[in-house]
N, C-alpha and C positions, 0 to 999 in steps of 0.2 A: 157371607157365611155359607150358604148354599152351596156354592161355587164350590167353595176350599172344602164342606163336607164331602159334595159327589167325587171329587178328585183324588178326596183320600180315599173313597172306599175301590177307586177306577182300579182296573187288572194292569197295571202300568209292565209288566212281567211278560204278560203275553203281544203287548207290543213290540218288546224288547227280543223276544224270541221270533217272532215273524219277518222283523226286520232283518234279523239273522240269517232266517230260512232263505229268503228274496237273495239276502247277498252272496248266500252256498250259491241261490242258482244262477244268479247270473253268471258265476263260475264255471258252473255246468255245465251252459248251454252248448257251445261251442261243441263240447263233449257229444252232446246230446244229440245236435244235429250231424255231426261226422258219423257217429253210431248206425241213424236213421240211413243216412244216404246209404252205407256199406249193405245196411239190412235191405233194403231195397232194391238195389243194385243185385245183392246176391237172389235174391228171391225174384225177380225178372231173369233171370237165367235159368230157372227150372226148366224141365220137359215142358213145351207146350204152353207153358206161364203157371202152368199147375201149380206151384205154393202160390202165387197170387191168389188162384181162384179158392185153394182152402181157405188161405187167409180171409178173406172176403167171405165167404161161408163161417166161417167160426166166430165171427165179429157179428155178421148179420144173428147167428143165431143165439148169441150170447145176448146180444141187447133185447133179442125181441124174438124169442122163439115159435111164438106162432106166424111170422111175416112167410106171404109169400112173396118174393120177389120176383118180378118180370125182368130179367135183364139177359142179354147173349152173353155168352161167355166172354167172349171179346171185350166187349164193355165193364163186365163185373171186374176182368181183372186189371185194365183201365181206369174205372174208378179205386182201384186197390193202391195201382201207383201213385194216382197224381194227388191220395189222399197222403200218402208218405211224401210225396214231395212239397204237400203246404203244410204239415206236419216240421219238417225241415226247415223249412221259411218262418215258421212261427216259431220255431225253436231258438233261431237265429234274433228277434226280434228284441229290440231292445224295450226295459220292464219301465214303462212309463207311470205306469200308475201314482199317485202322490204315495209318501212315507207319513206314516202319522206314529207318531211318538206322544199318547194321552192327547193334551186340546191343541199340540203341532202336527199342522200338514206343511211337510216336504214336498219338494218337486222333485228333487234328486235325493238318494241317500245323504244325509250327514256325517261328515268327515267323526262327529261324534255327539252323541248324545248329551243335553245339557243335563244339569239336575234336575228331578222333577218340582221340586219346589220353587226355582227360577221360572220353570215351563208353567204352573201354577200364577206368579207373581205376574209374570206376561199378561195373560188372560186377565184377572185383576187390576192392572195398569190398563187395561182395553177398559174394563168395566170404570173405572173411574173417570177415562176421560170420556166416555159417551155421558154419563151426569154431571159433567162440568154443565155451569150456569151461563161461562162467560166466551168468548171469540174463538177460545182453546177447543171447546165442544168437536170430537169427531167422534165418527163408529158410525156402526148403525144396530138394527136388531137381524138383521139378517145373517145367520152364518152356515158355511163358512165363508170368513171375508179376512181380507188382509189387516195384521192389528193395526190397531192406532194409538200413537202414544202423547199424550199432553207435554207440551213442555214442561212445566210444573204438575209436581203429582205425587201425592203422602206419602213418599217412598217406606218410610220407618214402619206403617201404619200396613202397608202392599206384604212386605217382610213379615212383619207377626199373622198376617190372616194366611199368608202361603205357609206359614209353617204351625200354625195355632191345632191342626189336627195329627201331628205327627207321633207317633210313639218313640221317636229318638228325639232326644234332647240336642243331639250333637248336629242334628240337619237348621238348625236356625240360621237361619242366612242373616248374613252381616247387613243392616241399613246401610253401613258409609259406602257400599258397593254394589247393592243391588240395583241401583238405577241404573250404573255400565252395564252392568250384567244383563240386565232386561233387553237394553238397547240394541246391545250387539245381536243376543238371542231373537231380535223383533226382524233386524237384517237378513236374518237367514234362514226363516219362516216365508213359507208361501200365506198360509193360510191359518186362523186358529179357528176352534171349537169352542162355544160359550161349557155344554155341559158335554157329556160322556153321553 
């Protein structure tokens, strides 16, 4: 009952929206970095390296206006470049981070999002077979960890507690198919979260 409270009060919306954002940029990036490189390139062609060294000056004193810096000009505008060019490199870098959709961690983006009461049932199906009494027993308390699912498991009972806090009537997930569901759902999980 815990469980299925904290999940229904979770901001399941603002995962939905972040995962969104990740997949704008990884769209970007490519952009981002060709952008970098031009800016860079053009601004190494100044007089002298002179936009380098403003640049480097307007940054220096934007982060940290009382800094005195020791550096030769040489150097400052040296460091100006080879910070745009790891700037470029990390731009370039592909977004490893896990995806978490509520108590799912991805490895990769998911081709698409399950429902969140399936996502719910998941985590529940974990909780029921870590109190199994008998051979079936997995999990552990440690998370995040990879689910574990019983071969036998109150599916009917998994259904009404994933959907028992819902304000739509219409999200009650079918028992005669929530076990597939779950299943498949559990394949293509890295990792789940017991709470929010």
């Amino acid at each position: 009952m815990d469980a299925s409270k904290r999940w229904k009060a979770y901001d399941w919306q603002a995962d939905v929206d972040l995962i969104a954002s990740r997949k704008r940029g990884v769209k970007h990036r490519e952009a981002l970095a060709k952008a970098t490189r031009a800016f860079r390139q053009a601004i190494s062609r100044s007089e002298g390296r002179k936009a380098e060294r403003n640049l480097g000056i307007s940054i220096a004193a934007a982060l940290c206006p009382e800094a005195q810096i020791e550096m030769t000009y040489e150097d400052g505008c040296n460091a100006v470049a080879n910070a745009l060019r790891d700037f470029e490199k990390q731009s370039l870098r592909p977004d490893r981070f896990p995806v978490r959709f509520g108590p799912l961690l991805y490895d990769a983006f998911p081709a698409r999002l399950p429902e969140r009461e399936i996502a719910v049932a998941l985590v529940l199906a974990d909780f029921a077979t870590g109190f199994r009494k008998d051979e079936h027993r997995a999990g552990g308390i440690h998370f995040p960890r990879a689910p574990m699912l019983s071969p036998i498991l109150p599916w009917k009972a998994i259904a009404e507690f994933a959907t028992a806090f819902s304000d739509d009537a219409k999200v009650a997930i079918d028992p005669e198919n929530v076990a597939m569901r779950v299943k498949n759902l559990c394949g293509k999980v890295g990792r789940i979260l017991r709470y929010p």
